[in-house]
N, CA, C and O atoms as a Maestro MAE file, in Angstrom:
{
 s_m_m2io_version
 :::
 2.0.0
}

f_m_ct {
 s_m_title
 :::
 protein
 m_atom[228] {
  # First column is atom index #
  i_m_mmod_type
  r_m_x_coord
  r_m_y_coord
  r_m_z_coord
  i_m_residue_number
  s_m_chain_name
  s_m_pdb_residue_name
  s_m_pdb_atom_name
  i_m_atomic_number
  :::
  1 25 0.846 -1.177 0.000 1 A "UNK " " N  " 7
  2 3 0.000 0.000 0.000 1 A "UNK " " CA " 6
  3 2 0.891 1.239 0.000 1 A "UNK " " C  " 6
  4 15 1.425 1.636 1.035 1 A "UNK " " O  " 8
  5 25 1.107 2.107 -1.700 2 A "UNK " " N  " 7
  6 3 1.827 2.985 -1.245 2 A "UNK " " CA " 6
  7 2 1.152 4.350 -1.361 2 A "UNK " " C  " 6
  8 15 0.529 4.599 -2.393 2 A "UNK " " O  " 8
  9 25 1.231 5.297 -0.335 3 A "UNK " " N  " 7
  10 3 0.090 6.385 -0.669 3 A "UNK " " CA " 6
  11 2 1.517 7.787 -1.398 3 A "UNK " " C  " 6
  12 15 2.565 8.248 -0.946 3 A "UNK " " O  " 8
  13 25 0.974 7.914 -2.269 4 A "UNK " " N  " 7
  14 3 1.323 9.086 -3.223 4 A "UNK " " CA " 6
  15 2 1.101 10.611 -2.754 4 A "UNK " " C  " 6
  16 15 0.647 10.902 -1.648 4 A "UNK " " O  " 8
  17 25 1.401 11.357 -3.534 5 A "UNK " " N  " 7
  18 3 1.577 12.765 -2.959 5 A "UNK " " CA " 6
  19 2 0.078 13.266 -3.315 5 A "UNK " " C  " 6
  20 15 -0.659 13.759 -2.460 5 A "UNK " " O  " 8
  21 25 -0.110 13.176 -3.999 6 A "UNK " " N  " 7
  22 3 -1.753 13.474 -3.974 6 A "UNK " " CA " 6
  23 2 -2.989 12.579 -2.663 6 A "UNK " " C  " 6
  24 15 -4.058 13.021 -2.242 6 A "UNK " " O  " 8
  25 25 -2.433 11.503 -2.387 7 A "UNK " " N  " 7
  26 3 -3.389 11.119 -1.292 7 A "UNK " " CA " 6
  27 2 -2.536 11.727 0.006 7 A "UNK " " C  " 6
  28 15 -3.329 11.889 0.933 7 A "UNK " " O  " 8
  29 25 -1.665 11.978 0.246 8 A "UNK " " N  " 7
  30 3 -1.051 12.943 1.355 8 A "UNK " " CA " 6
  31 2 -1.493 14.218 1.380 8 A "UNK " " C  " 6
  32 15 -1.745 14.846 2.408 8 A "UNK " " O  " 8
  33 25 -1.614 14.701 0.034 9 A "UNK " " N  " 7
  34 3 -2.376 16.065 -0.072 9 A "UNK " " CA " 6
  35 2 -3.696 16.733 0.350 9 A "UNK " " C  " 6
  36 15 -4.162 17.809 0.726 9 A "UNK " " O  " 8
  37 25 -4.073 15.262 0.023 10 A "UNK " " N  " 7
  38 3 -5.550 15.042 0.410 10 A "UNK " " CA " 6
  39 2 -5.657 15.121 1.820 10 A "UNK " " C  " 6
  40 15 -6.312 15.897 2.515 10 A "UNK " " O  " 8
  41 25 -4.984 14.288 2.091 11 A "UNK " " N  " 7
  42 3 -4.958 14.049 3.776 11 A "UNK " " CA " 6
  43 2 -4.691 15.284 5.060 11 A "UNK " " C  " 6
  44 15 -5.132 15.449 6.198 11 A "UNK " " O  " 8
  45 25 -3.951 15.836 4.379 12 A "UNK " " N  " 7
  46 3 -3.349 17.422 4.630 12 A "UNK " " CA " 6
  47 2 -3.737 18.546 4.814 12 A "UNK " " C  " 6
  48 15 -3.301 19.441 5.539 12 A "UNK " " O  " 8
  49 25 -4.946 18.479 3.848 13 A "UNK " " N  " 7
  50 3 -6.275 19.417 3.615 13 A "UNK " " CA " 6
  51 2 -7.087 19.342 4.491 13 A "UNK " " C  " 6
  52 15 -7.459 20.319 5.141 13 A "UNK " " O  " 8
  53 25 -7.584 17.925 4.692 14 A "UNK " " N  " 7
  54 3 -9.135 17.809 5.261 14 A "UNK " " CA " 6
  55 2 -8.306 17.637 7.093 14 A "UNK " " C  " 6
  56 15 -8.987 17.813 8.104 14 A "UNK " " O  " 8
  57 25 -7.206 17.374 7.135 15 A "UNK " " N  " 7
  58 3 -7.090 17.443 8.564 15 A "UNK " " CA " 6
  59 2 -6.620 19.068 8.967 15 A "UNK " " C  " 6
  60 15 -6.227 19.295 10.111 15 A "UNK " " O  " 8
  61 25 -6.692 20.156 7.954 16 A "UNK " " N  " 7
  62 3 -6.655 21.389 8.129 16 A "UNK " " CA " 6
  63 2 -7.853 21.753 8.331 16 A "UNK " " C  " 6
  64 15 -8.091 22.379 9.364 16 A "UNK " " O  " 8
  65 25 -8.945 21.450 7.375 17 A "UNK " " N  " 7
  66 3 -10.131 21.806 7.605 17 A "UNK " " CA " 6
  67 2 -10.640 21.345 8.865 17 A "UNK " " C  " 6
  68 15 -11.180 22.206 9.559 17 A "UNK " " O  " 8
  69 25 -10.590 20.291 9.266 18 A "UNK " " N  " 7
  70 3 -11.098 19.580 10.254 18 A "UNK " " CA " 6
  71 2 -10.452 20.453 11.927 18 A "UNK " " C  " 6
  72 15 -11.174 20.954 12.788 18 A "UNK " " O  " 8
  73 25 -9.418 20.403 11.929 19 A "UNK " " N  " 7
  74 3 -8.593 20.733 12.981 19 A "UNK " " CA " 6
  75 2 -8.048 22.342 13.087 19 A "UNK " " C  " 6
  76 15 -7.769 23.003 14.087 19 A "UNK " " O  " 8
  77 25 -8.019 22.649 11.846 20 A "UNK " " N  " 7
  78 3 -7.401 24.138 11.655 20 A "UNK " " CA " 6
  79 2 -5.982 23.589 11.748 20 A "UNK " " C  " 6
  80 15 -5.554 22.451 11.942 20 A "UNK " " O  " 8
  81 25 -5.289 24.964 11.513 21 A "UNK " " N  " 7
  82 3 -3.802 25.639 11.461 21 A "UNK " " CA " 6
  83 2 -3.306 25.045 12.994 21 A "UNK " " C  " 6
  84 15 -2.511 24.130 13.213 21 A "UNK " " O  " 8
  85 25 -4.042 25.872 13.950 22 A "UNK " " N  " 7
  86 3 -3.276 26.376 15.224 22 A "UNK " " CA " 6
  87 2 -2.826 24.743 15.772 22 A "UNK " " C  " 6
  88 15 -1.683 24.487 16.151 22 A "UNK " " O  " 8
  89 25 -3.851 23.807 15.736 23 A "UNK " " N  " 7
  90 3 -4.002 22.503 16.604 23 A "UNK " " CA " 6
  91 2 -2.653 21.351 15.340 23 A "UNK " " C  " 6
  92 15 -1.908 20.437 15.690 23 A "UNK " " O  " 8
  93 25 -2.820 21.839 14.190 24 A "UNK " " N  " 7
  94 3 -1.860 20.376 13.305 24 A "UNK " " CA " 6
  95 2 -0.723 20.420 14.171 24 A "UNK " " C  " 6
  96 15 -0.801 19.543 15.031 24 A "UNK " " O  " 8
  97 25 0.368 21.169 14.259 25 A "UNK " " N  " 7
  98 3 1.789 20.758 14.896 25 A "UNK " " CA " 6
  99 2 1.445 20.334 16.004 25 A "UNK " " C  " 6
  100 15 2.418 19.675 16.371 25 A "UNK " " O  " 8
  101 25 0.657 20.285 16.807 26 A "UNK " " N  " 7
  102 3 0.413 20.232 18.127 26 A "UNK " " CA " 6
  103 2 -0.132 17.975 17.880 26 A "UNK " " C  " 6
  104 15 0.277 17.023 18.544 26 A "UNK " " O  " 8
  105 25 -0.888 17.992 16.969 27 A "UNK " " N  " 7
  106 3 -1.545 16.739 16.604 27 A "UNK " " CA " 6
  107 2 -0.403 15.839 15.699 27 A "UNK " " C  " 6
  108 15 -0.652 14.653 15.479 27 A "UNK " " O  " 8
  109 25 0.876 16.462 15.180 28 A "UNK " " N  " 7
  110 3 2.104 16.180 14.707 28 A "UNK " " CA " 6
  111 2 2.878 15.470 15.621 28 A "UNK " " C  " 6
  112 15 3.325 14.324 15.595 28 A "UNK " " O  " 8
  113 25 2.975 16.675 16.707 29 A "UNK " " N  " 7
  114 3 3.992 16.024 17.709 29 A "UNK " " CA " 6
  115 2 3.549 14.777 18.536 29 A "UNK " " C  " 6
  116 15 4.248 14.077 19.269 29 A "UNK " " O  " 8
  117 25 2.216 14.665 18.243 30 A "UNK " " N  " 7
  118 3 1.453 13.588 19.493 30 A "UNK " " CA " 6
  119 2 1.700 12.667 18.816 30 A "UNK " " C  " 6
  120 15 2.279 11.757 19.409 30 A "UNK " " O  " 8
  121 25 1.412 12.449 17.348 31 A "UNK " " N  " 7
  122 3 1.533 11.656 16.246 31 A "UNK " " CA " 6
  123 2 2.663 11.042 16.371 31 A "UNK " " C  " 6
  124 15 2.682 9.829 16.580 31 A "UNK " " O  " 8
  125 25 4.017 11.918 16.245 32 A "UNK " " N  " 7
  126 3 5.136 11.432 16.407 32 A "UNK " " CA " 6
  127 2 5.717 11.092 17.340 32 A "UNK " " C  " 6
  128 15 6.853 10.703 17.072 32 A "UNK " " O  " 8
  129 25 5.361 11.046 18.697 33 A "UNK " " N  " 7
  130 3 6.077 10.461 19.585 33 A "UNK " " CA " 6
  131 2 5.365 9.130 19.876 33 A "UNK " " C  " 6
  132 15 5.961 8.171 20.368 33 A "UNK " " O  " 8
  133 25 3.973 9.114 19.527 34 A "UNK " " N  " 7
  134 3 3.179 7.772 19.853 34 A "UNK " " CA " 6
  135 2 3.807 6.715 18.529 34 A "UNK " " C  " 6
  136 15 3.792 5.485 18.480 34 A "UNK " " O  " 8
  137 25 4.346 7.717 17.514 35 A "UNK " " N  " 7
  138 3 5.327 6.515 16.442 35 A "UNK " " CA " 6
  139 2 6.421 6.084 17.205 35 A "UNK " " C  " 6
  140 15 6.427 4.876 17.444 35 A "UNK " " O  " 8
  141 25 7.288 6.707 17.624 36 A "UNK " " N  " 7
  142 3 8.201 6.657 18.113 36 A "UNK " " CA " 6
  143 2 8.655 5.373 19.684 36 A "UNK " " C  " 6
  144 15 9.597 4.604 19.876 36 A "UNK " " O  " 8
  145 25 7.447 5.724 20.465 37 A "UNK " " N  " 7
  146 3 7.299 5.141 21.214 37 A "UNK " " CA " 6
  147 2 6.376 3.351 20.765 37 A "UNK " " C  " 6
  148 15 6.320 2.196 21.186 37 A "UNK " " O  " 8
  149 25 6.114 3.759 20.246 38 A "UNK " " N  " 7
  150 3 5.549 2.038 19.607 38 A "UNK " " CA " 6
  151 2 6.582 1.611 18.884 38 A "UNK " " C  " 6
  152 15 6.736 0.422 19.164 38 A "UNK " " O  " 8
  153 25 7.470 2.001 18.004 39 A "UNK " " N  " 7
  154 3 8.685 1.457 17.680 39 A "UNK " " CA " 6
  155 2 9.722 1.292 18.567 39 A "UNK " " C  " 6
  156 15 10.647 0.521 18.312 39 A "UNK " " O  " 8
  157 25 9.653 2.096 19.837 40 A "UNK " " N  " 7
  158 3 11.138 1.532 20.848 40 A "UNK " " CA " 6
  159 2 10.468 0.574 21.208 40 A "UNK " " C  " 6
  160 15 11.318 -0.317 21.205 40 A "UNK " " O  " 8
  161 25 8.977 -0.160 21.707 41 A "UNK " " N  " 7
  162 3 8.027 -1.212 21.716 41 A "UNK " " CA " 6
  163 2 8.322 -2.367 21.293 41 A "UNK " " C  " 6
  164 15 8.328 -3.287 22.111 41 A "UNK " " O  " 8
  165 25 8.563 -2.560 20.255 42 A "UNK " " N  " 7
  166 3 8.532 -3.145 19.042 42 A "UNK " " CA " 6
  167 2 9.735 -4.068 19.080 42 A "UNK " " C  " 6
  168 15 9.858 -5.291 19.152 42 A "UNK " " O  " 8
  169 25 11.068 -2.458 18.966 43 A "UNK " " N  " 7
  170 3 12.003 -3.281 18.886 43 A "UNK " " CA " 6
  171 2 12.354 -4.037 20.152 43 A "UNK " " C  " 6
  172 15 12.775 -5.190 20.064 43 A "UNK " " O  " 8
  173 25 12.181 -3.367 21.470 44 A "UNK " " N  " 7
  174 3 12.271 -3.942 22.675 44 A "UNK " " CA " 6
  175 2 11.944 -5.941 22.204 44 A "UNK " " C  " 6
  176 15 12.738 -6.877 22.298 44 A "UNK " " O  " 8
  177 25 10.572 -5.941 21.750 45 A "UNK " " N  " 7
  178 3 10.750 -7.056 22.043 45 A "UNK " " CA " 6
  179 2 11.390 -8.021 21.371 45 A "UNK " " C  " 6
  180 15 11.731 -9.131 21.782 45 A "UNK " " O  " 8
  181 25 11.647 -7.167 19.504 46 A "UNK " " N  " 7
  182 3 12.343 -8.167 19.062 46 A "UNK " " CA " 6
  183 2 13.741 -8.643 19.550 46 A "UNK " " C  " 6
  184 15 14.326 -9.695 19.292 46 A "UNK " " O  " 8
  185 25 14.276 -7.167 20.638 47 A "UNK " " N  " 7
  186 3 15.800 -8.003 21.400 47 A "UNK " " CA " 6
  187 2 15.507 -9.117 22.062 47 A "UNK " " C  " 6
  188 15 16.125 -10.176 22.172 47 A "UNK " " O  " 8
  189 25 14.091 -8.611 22.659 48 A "UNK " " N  " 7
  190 3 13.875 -9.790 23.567 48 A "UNK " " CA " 6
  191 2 14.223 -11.386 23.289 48 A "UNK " " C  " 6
  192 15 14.906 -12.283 23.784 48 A "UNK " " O  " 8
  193 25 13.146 -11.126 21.973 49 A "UNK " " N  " 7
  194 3 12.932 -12.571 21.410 49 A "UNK " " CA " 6
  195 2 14.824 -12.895 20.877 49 A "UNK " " C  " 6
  196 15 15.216 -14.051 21.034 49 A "UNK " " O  " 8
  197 25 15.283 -12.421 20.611 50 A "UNK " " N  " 7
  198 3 16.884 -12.720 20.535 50 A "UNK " " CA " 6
  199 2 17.330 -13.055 21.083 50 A "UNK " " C  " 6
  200 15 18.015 -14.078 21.056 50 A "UNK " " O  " 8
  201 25 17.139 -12.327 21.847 51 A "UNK " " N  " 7
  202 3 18.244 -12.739 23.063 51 A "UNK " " CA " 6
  203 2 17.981 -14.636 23.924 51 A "UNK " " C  " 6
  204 15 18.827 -15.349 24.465 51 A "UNK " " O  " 8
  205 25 16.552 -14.872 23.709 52 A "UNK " " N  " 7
  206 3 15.992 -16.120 24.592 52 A "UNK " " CA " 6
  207 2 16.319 -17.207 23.599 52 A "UNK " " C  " 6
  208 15 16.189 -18.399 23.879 52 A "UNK " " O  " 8
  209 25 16.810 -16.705 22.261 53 A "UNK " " N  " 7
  210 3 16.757 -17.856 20.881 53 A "UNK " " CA " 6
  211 2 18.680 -17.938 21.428 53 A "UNK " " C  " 6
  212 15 19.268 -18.990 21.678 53 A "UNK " " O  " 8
  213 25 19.262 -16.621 21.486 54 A "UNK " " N  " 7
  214 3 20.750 -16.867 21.890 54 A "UNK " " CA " 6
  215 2 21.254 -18.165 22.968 54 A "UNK " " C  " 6
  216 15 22.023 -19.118 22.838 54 A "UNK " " O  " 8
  217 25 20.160 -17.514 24.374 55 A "UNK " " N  " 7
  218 3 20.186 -18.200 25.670 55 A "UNK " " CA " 6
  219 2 20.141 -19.770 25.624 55 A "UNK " " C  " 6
  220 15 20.901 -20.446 26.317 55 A "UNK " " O  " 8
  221 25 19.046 -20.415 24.619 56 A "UNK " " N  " 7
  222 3 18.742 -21.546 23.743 56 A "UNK " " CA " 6
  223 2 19.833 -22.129 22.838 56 A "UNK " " C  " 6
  224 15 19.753 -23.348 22.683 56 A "UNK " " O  " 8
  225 25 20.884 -21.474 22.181 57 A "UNK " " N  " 7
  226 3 21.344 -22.403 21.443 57 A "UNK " " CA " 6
  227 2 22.819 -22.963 22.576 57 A "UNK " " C  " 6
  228 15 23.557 -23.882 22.219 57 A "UNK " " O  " 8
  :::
 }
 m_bond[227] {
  # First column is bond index #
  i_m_from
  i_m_to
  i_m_order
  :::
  1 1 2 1
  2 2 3 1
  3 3 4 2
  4 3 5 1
  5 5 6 1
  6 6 7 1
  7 7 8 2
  8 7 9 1
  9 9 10 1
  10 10 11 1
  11 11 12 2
  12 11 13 1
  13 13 14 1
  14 14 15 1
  15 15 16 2
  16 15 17 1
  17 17 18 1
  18 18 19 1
  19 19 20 2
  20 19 21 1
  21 21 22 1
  22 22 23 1
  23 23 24 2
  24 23 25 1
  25 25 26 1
  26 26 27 1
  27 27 28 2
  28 27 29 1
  29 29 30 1
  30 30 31 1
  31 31 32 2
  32 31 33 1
  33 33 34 1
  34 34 35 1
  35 35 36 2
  36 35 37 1
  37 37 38 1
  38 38 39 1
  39 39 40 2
  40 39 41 1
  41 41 42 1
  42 42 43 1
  43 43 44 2
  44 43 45 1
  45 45 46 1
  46 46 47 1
  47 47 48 2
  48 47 49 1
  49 49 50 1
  50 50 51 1
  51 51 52 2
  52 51 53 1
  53 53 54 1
  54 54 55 1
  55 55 56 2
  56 55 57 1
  57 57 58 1
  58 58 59 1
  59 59 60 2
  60 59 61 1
  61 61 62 1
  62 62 63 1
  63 63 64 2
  64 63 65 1
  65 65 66 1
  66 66 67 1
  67 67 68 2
  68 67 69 1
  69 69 70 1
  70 70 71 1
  71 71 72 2
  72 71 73 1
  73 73 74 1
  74 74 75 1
  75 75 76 2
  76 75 77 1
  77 77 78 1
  78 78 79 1
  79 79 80 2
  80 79 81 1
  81 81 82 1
  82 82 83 1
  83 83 84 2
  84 83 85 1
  85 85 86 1
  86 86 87 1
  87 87 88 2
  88 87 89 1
  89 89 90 1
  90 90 91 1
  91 91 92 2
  92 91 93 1
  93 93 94 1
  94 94 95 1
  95 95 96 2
  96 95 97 1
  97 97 98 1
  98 98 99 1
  99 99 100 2
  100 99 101 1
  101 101 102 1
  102 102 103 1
  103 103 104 2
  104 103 105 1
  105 105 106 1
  106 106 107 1
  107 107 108 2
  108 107 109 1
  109 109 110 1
  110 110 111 1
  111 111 112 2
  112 111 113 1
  113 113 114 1
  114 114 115 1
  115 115 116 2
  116 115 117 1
  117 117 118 1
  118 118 119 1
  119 119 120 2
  120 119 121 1
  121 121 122 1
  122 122 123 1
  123 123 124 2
  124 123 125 1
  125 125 126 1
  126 126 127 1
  127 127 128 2
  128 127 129 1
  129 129 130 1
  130 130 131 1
  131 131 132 2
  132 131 133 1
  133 133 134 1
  134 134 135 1
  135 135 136 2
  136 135 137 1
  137 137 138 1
  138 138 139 1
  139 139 140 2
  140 139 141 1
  141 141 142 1
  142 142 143 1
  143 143 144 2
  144 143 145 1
  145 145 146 1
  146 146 147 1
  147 147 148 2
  148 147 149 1
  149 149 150 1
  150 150 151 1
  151 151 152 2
  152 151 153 1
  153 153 154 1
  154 154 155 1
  155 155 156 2
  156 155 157 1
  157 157 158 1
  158 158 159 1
  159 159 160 2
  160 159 161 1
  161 161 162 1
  162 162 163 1
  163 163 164 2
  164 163 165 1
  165 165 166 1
  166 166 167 1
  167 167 168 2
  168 167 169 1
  169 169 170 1
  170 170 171 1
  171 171 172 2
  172 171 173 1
  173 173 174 1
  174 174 175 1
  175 175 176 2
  176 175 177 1
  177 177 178 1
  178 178 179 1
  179 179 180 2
  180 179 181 1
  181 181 182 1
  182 182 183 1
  183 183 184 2
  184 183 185 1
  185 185 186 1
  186 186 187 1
  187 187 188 2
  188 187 189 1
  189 189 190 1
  190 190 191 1
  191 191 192 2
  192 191 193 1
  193 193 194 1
  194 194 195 1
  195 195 196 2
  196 195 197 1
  197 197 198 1
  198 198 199 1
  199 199 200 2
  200 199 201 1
  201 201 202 1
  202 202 203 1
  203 203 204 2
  204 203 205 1
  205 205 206 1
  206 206 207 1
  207 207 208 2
  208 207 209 1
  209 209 210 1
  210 210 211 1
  211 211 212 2
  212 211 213 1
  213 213 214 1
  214 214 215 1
  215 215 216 2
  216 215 217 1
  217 217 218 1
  218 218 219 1
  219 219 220 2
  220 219 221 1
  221 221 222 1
  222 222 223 1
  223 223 224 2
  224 223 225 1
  225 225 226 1
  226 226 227 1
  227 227 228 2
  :::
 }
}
């Protein structure tokens, strides 16, 4: 699924309309740290799972 610059555009718009100007960076940064934080998540466990396959051989 790859979204193009026109469906980003799209997306860009109606969460302007929807939200306004003042609130997007503010709905950016929330955006991006809840990415951020589900990926240190993520990888956490894939060390995990490493590390117990290491412990195992």
């Amino acid at each position: 699924m790859n979204i193009g610059f026109g469906e980003i555009a799209l997306i860009v718009f109606f969460a302007l309309l929807i939200f306004g100007p003042e609130k997007l960076p503010e709905l950016g940064k929330a955006a991006g740290k809840a990415l951020r934080e589900f990926k240190k998540a993520t990888n956490g466990i894939i060390d995990d799972e490493e590390q117990k396959t290491q412990k195992h051989d």
